[in-house]
Structure formats: structure tokens, C-alpha cells
C-alpha positions as CSV (number, residue, x, y, z in Angstrom):
1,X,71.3,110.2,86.3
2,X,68.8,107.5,87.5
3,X,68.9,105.7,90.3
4,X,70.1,102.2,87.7
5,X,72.9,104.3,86.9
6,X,73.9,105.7,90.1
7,X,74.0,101.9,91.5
8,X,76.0,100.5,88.5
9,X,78.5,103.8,89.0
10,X,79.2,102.9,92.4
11,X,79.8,99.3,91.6
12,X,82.6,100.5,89.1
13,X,83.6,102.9,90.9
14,X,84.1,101.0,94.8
15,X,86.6,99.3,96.1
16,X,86.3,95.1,96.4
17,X,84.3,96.1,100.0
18,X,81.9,97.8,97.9
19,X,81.4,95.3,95.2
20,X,81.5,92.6,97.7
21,X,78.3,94.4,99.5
22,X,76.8,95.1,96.6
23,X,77.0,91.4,94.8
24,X,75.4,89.7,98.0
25,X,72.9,92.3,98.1
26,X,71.8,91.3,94.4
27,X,71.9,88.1,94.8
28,X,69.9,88.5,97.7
29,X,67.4,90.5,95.6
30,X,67.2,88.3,92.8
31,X,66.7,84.9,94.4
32,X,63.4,87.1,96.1
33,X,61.8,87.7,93.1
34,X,62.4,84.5,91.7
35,X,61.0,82.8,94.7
36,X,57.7,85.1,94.5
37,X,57.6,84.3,90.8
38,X,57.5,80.8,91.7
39,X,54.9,81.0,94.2
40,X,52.7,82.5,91.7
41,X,52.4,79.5,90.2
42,X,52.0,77.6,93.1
43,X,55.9,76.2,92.7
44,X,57.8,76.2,95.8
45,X,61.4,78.4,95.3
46,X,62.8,76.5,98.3
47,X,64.8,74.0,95.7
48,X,66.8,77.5,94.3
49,X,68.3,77.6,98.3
50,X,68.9,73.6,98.1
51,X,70.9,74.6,94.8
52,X,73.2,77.1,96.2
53,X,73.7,76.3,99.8
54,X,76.0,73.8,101.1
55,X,75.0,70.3,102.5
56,X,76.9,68.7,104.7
57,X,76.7,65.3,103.5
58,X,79.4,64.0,101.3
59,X,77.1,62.3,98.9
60,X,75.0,65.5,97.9
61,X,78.1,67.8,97.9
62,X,80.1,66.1,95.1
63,X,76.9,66.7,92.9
64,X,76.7,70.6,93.9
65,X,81.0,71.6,94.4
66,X,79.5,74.6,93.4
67,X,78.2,75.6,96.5
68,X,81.6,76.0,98.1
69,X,81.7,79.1,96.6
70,X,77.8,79.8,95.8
71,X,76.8,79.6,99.6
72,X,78.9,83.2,100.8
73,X,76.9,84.9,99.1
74,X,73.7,83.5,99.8
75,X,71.4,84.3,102.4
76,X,68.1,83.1,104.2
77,X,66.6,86.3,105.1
78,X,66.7,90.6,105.4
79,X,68.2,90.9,109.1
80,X,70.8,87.9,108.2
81,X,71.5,89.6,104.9
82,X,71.6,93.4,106.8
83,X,73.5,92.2,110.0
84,X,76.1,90.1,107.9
85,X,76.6,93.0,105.4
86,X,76.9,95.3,108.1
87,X,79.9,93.9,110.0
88,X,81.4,93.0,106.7
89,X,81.2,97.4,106.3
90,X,82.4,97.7,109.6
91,X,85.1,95.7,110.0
92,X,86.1,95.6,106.0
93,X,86.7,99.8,106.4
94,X,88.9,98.8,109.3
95,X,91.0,95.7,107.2
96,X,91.6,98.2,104.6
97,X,93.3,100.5,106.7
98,X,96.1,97.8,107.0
99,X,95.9,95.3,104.0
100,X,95.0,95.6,100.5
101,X,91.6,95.4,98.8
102,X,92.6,92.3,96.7
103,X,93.9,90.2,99.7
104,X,90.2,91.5,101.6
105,X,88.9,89.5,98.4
106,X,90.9,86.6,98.9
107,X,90.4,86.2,102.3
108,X,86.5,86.7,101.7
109,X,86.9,83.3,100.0
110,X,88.9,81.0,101.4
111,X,87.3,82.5,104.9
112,X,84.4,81.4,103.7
113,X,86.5,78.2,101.9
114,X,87.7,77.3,105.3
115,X,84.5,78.0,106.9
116,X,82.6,75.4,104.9
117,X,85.5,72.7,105.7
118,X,84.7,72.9,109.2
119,X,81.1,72.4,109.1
120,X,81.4,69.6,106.8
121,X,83.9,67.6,108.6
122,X,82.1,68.1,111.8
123,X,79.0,67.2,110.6
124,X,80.7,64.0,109.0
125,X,82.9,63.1,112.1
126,X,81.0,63.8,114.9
127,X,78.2,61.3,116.4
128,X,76.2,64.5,118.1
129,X,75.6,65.9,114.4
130,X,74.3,62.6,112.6
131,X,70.8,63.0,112.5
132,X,71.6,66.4,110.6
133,X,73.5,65.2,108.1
134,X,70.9,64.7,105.2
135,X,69.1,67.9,106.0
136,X,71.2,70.6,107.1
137,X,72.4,73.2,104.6
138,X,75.1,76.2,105.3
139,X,74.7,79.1,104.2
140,X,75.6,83.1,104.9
141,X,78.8,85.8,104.3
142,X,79.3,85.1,107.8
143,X,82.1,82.2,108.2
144,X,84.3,85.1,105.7
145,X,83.1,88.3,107.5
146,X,85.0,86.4,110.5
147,X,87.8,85.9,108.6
148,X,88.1,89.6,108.7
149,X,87.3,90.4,112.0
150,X,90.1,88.2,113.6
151,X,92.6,89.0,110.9
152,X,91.8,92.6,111.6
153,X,91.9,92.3,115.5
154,X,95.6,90.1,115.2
155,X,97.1,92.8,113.3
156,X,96.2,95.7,115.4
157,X,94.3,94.2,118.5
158,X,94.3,97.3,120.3
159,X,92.1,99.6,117.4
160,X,89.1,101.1,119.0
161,X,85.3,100.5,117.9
162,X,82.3,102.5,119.3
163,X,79.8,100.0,119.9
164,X,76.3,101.2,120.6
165,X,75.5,101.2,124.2
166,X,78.8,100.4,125.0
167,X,81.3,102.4,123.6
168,X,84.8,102.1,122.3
169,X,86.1,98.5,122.7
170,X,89.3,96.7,121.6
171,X,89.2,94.9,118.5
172,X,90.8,91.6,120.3
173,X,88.3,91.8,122.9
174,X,85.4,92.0,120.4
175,X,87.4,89.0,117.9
176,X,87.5,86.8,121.4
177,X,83.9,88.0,122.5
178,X,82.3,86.6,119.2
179,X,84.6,83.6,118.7
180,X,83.6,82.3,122.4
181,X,80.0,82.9,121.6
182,X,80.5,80.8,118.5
183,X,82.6,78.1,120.3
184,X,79.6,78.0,122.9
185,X,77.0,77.6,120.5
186,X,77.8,75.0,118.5
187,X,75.5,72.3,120.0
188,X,72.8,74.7,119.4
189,X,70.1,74.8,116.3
190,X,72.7,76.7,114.3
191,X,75.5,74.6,115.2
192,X,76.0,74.4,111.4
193,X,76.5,78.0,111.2
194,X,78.7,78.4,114.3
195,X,81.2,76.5,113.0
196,X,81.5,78.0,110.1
197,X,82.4,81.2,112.3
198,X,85.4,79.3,113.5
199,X,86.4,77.9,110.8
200,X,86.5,81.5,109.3
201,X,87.8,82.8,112.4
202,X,90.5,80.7,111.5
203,X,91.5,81.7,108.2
204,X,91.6,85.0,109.6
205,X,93.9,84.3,112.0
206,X,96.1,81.7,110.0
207,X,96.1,85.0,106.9
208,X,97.3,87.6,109.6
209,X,100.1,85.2,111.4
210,X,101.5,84.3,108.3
211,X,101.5,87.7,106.8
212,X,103.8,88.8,109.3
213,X,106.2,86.3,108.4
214,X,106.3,87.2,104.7
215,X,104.2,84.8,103.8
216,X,100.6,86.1,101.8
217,X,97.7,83.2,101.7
218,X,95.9,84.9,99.3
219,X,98.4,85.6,96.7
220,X,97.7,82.3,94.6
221,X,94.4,83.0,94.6
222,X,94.5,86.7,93.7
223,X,96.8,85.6,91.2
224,X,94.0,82.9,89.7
225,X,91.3,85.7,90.4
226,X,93.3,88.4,88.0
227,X,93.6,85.7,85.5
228,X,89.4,85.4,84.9
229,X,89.0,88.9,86.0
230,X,91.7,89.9,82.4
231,X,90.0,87.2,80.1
232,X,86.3,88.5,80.8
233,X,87.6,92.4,80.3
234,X,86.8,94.0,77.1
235,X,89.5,94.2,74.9
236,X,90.5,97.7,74.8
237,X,91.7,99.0,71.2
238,X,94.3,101.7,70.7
239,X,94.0,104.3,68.2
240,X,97.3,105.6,66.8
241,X,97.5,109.1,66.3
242,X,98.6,110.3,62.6
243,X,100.8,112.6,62.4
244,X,100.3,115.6,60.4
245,X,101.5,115.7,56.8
246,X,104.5,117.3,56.1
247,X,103.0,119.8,53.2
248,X,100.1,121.1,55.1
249,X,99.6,124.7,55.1
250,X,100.5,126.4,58.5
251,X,97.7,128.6,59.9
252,X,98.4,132.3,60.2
253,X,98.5,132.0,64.0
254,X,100.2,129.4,64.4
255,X,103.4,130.8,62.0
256,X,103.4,134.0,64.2
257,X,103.5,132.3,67.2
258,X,106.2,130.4,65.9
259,X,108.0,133.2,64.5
260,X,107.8,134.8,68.5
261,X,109.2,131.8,69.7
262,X,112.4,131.5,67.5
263,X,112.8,135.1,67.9
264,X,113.0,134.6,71.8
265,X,115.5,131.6,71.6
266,X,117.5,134.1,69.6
267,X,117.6,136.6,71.7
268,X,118.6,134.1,74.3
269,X,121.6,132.8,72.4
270,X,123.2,136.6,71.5
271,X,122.4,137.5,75.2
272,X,124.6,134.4,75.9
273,X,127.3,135.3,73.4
274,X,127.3,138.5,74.8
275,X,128.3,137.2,78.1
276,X,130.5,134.4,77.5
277,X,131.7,134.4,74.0
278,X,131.0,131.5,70.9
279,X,132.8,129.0,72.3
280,X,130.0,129.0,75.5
281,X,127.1,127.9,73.0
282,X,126.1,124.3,72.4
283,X,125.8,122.6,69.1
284,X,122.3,122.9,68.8
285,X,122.7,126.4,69.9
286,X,125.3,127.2,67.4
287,X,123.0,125.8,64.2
288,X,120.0,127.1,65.2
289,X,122.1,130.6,65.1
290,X,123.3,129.7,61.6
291,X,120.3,128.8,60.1
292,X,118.7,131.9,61.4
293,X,121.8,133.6,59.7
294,X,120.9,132.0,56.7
């Protein structure tokens, strides 16, 4: 098996965290080779990133609603890609052991749904952001990989992580730790981007608090997702088996082993006869006696 085939097994094979990994990773790949393909031809591939990522004015995002959803998966370069992907292992592997793979799904999207709303209303309601507002795009897993670290840290804040150089630490204290830092920078060049992380950080939270009062955010979109998911399966045909006609020829095997069986059954029956009269034997016992009889 090739290494094509080994990829496209694992794909089928993973859970949503998995396939989630994977499909950022090739979209990743394949906006890279497109962009080199362009630059070949002295044709800048920058407009492909302008396609797909988010913009914060109004104007330009009612042309491109796409890129509500487009834009989580989507990312600028390698180490935002490999850090992003990496917390979404981390902390995915650590969602699982309390929620389900489809509601990781769902709350990958509307993290990320919720993530974009609060860049794009800040950017449209706030004075500090308005010389931005043409020109600054969103883009990055990382708005829905917060989703997952708060939701994980409110539903069992006091699971251990080793963290390198430091060691085992809370997950509330490392869901507080990074939403601070992202409150804190949100005057800063990627202000954009920090608010994404609390917006997502606030799906996360919002998924976990209602969960524990019954209540599952990601259902009706589950529920939409299993819809496209069933259309765009193959059908899958059933064969019915046909049953063996009545006047085929037993083999010689198979009569003798049939002849051992009924011999067995009775044996079984006389035995029982034996012990507790006629009157103990069943109906089906008492014909099969008869038409052995016979």
C-alpha cells in the first residue's frame, strides 16, 4: 500500500478529529501549489486568500457569505497551519473523552461561526478599528480550536495537561491563560484574529453550559450536516440471496452429516422417553419421532 492509499485509509478510517486535521491540511496544501502555479506565470495567487478569507466590511461580505464557513479552514502560513492543528489534536483527544465526535464537528463550526461574528461586528462598531475595515481579512481554525478548549476546560476544569517546560497544568488555568492573552491583545496587529479567539471562546463556553442543562447547540446542525452527508453517500445496493432449489441433488457429505444429526436428536428423544414417559415430549418432538417411525 502506497503512501496515497495509506492517507485516503486513514481519512475513512478517523474519527471527525482526524478528518478535520486532515481537510485543513489539504486545503492548506492545495492553495500552495496553486499559488506557485500562479507565480509561474507571473500571476499573483494572493486574490485565492481574498476569495476565501473573511472581510470585515459589510459591503464585501454579502458578495463572499461563503467565507463564513471557507475561512476555518484556511490558513496564511506552515507554523499557523502546524500550531493551530496541533492544539486542535491536543485538546480535540481531550473533548472526545467527554462529548461525542459529531457535536466536536458542530462546535468546530459554529466556534468558528461565532468567531467570525465577533470580528465583524467589532470591526463595524468600533471607532479604534475603522481604518481596517476595507483591508483586513480573518482567517485560521483558531476562533473553533477555542471553542474546544473552553468547552473542554468547563466540563472538567481540573484535567491535567503536561506542558513542555512546565508541566502538568489545569485545563481552566490554561482556558483563562489564553483567553486573557486574547482579551489583551486585541488592540494589537492581529486584533482581528484575537477576537475571533473570544468569540470562539465563547461558543465553547455557551456549548458546555448549556449541555449541562439538557440542552445540545449543535444538534440542529448535526442534524443538517447528516442530511448532506446521506445525499452525497453512494447508494448502497442489496443483493438478495436465492435460496436453493427445492430438487437439487444433496451432496454425499452433506446427507451423512445430516443423517448423524437426526440420529443424535433421536437418541435424545428415547433417552427422554426413557426418563419421563411420552407424555414429557413436545409436539415437535413427538413428530419428528413419528416420521422417523415412518
Amino acid at each position: 500500500m502506497n503512501l496515497w492509499d495509506n492517507i485516503k485509509q486513514t481519512f475513512r478510517q478517523g474519527n471527525f478529529l482526524v478528518k478535520l486535521i486532515y481537510i485543513n491540511i489539504a486545503v492548506f496544501v492545495l492553495l500552495k501549489l496553486l499559488m506557485v502555479g500562479f507565480r509561474l506565470f507571473n500571476v499573483s495567487g494572493e486574490f485565492l486568500t481574498r476569495y476565501l478569507a473573511v472581510p470585515s466590511d459589510l459591503t464585501q461580505l454579502l458578495y463572499h457569505a461563503w467565507t463564513l464557513l471557507t475561512y476555518m479552514f484556511l490558513h496564511e502560513g506552515f507554523f499557523h497551519l502546524f500550531f493551530n492543528m496541533l492544539c486542535l489534536y491536543w485538546f480535540g483527544k481531550m473533548f472526545l473523552l467527554h462529548f461525542s465526535e459529531k457535536q466536536l464537528l458542530g462546535l468546530y463550526l459554529i466556534g468558528g461561526f461565532v468567531a467570525a461574528a465577533f470580528y465583524i461586528i467589532a470591526y463595524n462598531l468600533f471607532p479604534y478599528y475603522a481604518p481596517l475595515l476595507g483591508t483586513s481579512l480573518l482567517l485560521g481554525a483558531s476562533g473553533s480550536v477555542m471553542a474546544v478548549i473552553v468547552a473542554s476546560a468547563v466540563k472538567s476544569p481540573n484535567s491535567e495537561m503536561n506542558l513542555f517546560l512546565i508541566g502538568a497544568v489545569k485545563l481552566k488555568y490554561i482556558a483563562i491563560v489564553v483567553v486573557l492573552i486574547s482579551f489583551f491583545g486585541i488592540t494589537s496587529d492581529n486584533g482581528g484574529g484575537e477576537l475571533a479567539h473570544l468569540g470562539g471562546a465563547f461558543a465553547g463556553y455557551l456549548f458546555a453550559l448549556s449541555l449541562s442543562k439538557g440542552r445540545d447547540i449543535t444538534k440542529g446542525l448535526n442534524r443538517f450536516l447528516d442530511g448532506i452527508f446521506t445525499l452525497f453517500s453512494p447508494v448502497k445496493m442489496k443483493v438478495s440471496k436465492k435460496s436453493k432449489p427445492r430438487n437439487s441433488r444433496m451432496s454425499d457429505g452433506d446427507y451423512n452429516r445430516n443423517k448423524v444429526r437426526n440420529m443424535a436428536e433421536i437418541d435424545r428423544i428415547l433417552d427422554k422417553i426413557k426418563a419421563s414417559g411420552y407424555d414429557s415430549l413436545t409436539a415437535d418432538e413427538k413428530r419428528k419421532l413419528f416420521d422417523q417411525g415412518r
